[in-house]
N, C-alpha and C positions, 0 to 999 in steps of 0.2 A: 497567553498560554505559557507555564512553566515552562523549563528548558532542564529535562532531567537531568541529574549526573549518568554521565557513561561509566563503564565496567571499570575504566582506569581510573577511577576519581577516587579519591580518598574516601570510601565510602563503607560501612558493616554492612555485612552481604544480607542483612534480615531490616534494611529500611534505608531512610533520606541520612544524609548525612548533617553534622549540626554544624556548625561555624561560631564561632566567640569573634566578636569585634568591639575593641574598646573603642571611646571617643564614638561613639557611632550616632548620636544624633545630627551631627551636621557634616556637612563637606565631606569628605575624603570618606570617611567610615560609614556615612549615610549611604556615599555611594556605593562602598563597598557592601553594606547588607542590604540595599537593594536589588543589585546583580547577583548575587550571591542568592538570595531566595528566587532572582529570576529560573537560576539556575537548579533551583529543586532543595536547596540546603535549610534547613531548618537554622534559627539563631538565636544566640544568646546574644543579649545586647547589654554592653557597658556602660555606661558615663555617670555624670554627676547627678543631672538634672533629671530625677524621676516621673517627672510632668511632660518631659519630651521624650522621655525613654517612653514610656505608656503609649503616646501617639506615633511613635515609629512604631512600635511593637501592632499597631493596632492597623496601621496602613499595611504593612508585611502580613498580618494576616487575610486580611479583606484582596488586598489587591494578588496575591502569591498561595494564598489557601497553602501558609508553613504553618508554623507552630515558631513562636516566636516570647519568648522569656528573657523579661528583664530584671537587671543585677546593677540597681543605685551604688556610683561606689568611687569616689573619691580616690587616685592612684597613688595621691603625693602623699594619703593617709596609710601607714602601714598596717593597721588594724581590717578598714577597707578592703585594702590590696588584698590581706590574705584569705578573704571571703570570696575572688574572684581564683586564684589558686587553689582554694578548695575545691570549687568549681572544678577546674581544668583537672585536676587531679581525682575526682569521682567518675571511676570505672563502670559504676553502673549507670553513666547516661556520659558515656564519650563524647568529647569535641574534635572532632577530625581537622577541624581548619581553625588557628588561630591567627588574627589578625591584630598585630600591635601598633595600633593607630593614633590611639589618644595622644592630643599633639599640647605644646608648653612652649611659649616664646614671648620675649623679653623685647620691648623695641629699645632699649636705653642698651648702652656698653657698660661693660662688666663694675667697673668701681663709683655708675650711677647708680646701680641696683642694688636693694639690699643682699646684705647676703644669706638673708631666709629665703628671699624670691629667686635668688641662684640654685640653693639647693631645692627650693620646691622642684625648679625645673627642672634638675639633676634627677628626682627621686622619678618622675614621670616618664623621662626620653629615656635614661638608660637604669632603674631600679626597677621598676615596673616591669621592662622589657625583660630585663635578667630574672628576675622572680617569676613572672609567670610563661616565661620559655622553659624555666628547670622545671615549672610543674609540668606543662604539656609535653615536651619529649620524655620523662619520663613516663608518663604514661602511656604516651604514642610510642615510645620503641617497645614495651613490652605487649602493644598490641599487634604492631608489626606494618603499622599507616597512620598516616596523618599528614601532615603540614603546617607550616608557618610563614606567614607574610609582614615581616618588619618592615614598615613606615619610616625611614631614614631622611636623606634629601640633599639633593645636587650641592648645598650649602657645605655636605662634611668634606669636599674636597676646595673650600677655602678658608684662607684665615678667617673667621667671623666667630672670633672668640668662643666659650662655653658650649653655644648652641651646636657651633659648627663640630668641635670636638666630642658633643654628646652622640651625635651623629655620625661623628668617625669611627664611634665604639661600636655604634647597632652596624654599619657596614660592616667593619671588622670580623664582629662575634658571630654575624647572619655568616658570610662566606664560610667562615669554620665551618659551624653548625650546619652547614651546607654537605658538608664532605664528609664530617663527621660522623651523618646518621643517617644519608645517604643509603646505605649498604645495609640499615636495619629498616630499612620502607619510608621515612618520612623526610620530603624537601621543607628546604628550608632559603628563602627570598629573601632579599632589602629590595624594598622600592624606594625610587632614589625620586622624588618630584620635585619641580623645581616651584617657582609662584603661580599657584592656582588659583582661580576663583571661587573663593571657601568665603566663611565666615572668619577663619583663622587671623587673617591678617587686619580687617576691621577690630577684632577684639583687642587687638594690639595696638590700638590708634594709629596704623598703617593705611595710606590710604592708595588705590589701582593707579594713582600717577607718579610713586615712590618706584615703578620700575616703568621699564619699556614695554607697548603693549603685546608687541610679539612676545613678550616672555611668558604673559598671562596663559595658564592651560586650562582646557574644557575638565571638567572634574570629573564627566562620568565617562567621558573618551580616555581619559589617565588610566581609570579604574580599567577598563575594558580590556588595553591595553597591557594593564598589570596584568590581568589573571589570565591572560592568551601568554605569556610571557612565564608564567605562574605553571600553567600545565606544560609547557614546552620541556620544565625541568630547569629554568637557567636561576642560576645565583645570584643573580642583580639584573633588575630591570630599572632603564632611564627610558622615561615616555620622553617623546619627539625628536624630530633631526636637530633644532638648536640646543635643544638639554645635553645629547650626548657629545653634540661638537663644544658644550663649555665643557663639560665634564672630561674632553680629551684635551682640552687646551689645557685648563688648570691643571694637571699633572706635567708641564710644559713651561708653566709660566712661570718664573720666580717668585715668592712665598710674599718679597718688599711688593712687588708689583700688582698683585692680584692686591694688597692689602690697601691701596689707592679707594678700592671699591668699597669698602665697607660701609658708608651710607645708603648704597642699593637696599632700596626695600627697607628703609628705617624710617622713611621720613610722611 
């Protein structure tokens, strides 16, 4: 049985409300429009792979009775990208909740990698973010609701070159946007996760014994976790007690020292 939106949900008082989730066919974003249509929200669903958009798209409505539309679409393509911004940006079929998930990672250090495969991952953690956040708050503050939940990661509070600083940006820019627009109806989140068990890190030639296994987190207990964190109203949410104790150490630790670590999760 769905789990409707309450009266405080970012919702048009004449039906369900819709949700955009990029990256959404696997991990983190899978779990995100799963919960999310638990919850009554109708979606738009993002990613690359049309063939797996169709069959989330196709579980979301059989198993949730939403209404669920898929948007093939490449992030790191700017062409792409701006077809998902038009999206967000058409007032006659609002997005109340965006979720900026579509995740981009490198296992090599910065001068193994090319530097097309740097900025692809550039154009995805933080182009993406920035362009399709400018289209939804502007449409969301002149509706006067909505929300946003950036995808960040316990990563941008260490040296771990590119990725970690793409991530220091979406932290950064979420908190703003946080206060900023606040006061015109729409929150706005970074969730900060640390190594989950996704697909994510596989596609990376990353393999579950590259970290400790208490680091590993349940993906749909994250998710859960976020969006309780999510309504609370708060501007950063870190799932579990060992994420937020690295998260308060590393603001603690010297910059040489924490840099020791940097094959965590590479190997």
């Amino acid at each position: 049985m769905s789990q409707q939106p309450s009266p405080t949900d970012d919702t048009a008082a004449d039906g369900r409300p819709t949700a955009l989730v990029t990256g959404a066919t696997a991990g983190i974003g899978l779990a995100f429009a799963r919960q999310l249509a638990e919850r009554g929200y109708d979606l738009v669903l993002v990613a690359r792979d049309e063939k797996r958009l169709e069959s989330v798209a196709e579980e979301l409505r059989s198993s949730y009775d939403v209404r669920a539309e898929v948007l093939p679409s490449d992030l790191a393509d700017r062409a792409e990208l701006a077809r998902v911004e038009q999206r967000l940006a058409d007032d006659s079929r609002p997005v109340d909740l965006l979720v900026n998930n579509a995740g981009f990672g490198l296992k090599h250090r910065f001068l193994t990698n090319t530097i097309d495969e740097e900025n692809a991952m550039l154009d995805v953690l933080v182009v993406a973010v920035l362009r399709l956040s400018h289209a939804a708050l502007r449409s969301m503050t002149t509706r006067g609701r909505g929300g946003i939940i950036n995808v960040s990661s316990v990563a941008s509070y260490l040296p771990r070159g590119t990725y970690a600083a793409a991530k220091a940006w979406v932290n950064s820019f979420s908190e703003w946007a946080h206060h900023e627009y606040r006061p015109a109806g729409v929150r706005v989140m970074a969730l900060l996760p640390g190594f989950t068990r996704t697909e994510f890190h596989e596609r990376m030639g990353v393999g579950r014994g590259s970290a400790p296994g208490f680091l590993w987190l349940d993906v749909d207990r994250l998710v859960r976790d976020a969006l309780d964190d999510y309504d609370k109203g708060r501007a950063r949410s870190v799932p579990s007690p060992q994420y937020k104790a690295i998260a308060a150490t590393a603001r603690l630790v010297p910059g040489r020292v924490l840099q020791r670590f940097q094959s965590l999760g590479r190997k």
